[in-house]
N, C-alpha and C positions, 0 to 999 in steps of 0.2 A: 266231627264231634264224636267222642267214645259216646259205644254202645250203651252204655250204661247210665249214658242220661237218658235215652230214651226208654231203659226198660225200669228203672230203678221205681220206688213205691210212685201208684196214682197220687196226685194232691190237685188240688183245685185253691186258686188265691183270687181273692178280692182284694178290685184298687178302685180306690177314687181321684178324683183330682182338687186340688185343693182352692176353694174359693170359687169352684167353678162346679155346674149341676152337669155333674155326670161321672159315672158309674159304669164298673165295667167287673169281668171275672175271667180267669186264661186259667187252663185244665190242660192237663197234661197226664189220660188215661193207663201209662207205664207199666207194668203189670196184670194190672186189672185185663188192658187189652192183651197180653200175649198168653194170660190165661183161658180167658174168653175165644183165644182163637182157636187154642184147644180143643176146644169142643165140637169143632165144625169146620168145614172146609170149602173154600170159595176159590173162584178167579182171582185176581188181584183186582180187576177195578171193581168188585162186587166188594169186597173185600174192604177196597177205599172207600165205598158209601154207606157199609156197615161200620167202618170206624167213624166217618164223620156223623154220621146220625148219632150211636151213643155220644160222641166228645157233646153235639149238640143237647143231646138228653140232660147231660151234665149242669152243663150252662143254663139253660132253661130252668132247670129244679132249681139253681142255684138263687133265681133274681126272683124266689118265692118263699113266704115262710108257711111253712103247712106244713103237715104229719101224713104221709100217704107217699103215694105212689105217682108219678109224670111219665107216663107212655106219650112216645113220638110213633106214627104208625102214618105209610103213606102204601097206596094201591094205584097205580094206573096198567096204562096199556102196554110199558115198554115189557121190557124181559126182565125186569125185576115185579113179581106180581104182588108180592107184600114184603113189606118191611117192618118190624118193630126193633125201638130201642125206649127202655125202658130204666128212670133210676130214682131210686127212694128221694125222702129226703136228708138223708144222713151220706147220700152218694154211696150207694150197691148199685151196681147194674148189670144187667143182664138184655140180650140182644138175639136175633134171629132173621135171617134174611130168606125167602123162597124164588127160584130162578127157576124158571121151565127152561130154559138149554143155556148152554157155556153163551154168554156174548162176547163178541170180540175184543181184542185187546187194548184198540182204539177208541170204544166206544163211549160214547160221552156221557153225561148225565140227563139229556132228551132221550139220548139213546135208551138209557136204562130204565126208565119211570114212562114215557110217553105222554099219554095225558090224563091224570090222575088228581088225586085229592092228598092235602097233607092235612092230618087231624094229631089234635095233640088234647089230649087227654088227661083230666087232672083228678084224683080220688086221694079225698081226704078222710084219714081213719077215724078224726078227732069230730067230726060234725057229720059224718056219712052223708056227704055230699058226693057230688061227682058234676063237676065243668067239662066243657066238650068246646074247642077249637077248630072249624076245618075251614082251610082255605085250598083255593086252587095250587098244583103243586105248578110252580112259575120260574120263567128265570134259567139261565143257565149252570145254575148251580144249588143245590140244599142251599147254601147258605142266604141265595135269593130270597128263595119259599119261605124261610123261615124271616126275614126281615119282612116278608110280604105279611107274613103272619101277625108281627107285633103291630105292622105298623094298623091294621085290619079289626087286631081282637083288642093290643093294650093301649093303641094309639100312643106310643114310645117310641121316637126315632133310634134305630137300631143297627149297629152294622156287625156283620162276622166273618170271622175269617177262619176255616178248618180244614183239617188237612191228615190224613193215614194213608198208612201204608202198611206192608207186615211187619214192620219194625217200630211203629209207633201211631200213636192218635192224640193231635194237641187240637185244642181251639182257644179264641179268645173271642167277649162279647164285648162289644160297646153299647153305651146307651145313654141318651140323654135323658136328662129329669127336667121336668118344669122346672122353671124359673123365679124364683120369687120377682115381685112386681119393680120395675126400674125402667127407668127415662129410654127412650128411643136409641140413646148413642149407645149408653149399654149393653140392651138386646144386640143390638147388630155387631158389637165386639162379641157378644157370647156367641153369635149364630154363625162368626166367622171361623170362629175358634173351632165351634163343632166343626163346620166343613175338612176345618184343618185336619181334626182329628180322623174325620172318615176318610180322605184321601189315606193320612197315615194307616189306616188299616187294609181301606184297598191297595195299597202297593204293595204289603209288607210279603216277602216274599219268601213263597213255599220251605223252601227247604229253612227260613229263619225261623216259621214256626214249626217244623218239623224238631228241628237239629238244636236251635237256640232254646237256653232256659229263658226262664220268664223275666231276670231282670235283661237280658240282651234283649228280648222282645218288645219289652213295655216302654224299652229306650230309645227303639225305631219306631214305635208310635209316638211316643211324648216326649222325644228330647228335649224340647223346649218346655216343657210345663213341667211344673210339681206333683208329680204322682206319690200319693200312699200305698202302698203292698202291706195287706195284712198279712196273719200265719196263716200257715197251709192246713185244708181239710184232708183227710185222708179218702180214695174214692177206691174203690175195689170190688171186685168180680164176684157175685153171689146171685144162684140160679134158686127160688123159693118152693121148687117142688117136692113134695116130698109124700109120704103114703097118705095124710092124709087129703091133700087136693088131690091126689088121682084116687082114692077111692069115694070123694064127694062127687068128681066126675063120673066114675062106674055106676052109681049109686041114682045117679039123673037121666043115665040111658035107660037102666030099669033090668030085672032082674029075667024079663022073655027073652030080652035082646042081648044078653051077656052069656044065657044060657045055647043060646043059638050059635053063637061064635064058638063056645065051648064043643058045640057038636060039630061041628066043624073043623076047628084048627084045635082042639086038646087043653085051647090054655088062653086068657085076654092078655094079651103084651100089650103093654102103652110105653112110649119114647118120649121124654120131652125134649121137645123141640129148641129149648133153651141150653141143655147143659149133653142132651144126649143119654141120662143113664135113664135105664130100663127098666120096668115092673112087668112082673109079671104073676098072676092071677089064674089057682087053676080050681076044681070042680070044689073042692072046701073050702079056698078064700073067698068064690064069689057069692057060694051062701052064706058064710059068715057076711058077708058085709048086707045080707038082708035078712039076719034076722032081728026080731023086737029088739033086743039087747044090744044092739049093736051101737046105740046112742044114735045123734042126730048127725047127719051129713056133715061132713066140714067144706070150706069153700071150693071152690070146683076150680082148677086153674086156669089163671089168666095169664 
């Protein structure tokens, strides 16, 4: 498969099946990921858990309608200590992984997480709410934890299949929807059909969702059925830091503690962690940002 299916713009499509309760969405990060990787540099299998987590971020925003922001965020004991992948609801995302040393090349997805927690996190801008998910991180695989997830917080049988590498980040989600109400033979035609369909997602294989576009892919899951594909969203790479969250954050540490640093090192440098670029703050920008005038703090970054 030329390169250029896998780098060409991010999109995300929704399908459904016809006559039948269930729902699905395949993302295809394109761009968005080889911008993103830009900014940071990983092993390769750090690298594969950082792509599959955003592709999953994707998916996840996608099966909700809200106005905010869905942070995927997992910690355990392996050698990955924190993870975040994080995407609006218009699909921007942005991502960050922390490793205290290089792990091997072999190393698997026990290996990398340990025994940790997966929380997925929902903030909405329209109602200033904020929903909190965590489940056990389980399974040999993210896409485990995450079906561990649905089945735990939205009670929606769920299955995924994701997959990156430095040349690409695709996923697709399945999922069943209740049933309207129908006779016993029914149900058990529909409840075969799912299995049908899960097996087709557990086998579908790597390099098809890697390499395959989305209608080769949705055709080795449901050859047999009538699938809808709608148009494509577009999904793309956007880091939201900018002066004002880092000086709502300078602004919270407090103006002893900034001048301390100042006596120290000549100047406050902050990095975000997301994109990489750098501020930096010296004996006149940190009073300016505590004087009266200065208005009110802006958000602190997340």
């Amino acid at each position: 498969m030329a390169e250029g299916v896998r780098s060409g713009p991010g999109e995300l499509r929704r399908f459904v099946l016809e006559d039948r309760p269930v729902r699905g969405h395949w993302v295809r990060l394109g761009e968005a990921w080889h911008e993103l990787r830009g900014h940071q540099a990983h092993p390769p299998v750090i690298e594969a858990l950082l792509g599959e987590a955003l592709t999953a971020s994707v998916l996840l925003a996608a099966t909700l309608k809200f106005q905010g922001t869905l942070t995927l965020q997992f910690a355990g004991s392996g050698q990955v200590g924190l993870l975040v992948a994080q995407c609006t609801h218009d699909f921007r995302i942005r991502g960050v992984a922390r490793v205290d040393a290089p792990p091997p090349p072999e190393a698997g997805f026990r290996d990398l997480v340990g025994d940790g927690r997966l929380t997925v996190t929902i903030e909405s801008e329209e109602r200033a709410t904020r929903y909190q998910g965590i489940v056990p991180l389980e399974g040999s695989s993210l896409a485990a934890s995450l079906e561990s997830y649905f089945e735990t917080s939205e009670q929606l049988p769920t299955r995924l299949a994701l997959a990156a590498d430095a040349s690409g980040a695709t996923g697709l989600l399945l999922q069943k929807l209740p049933a309207p109400a129908s006779g016993e033979a029914a149900g058990a035609e529909a409840q075969r059909i799912w299995e049908d369909l899960e097996a087709g997602v557990l086998l579908l294989p790597r390099a098809m969702l890697l390499e395959g576009g989305v209608d080769a892919t949705l055709h080795s899951v449901f050859a047999t059925h009538d699938c809808r594909l709608f148009g494509a969203q577009p999904v793309r790479f956007e880091c939201r830091c900018g002066d004002g969250r880092i000086e709502g954050m300078l602004r919270a540490l407090g103006i002893e503690e900034l001048r301390a640093v100042l006596a120290e090192q000549g100047a406050v440098s902050v990095t975000c962690e997301f994109c990489q670029r750098r501020y930096r703050y010296d004996a006149i920008d940190v009073e300016r940002l505590f004087r009266s005038d200065a208005g009110p703090a802006p958000p602190t970054l997340n």
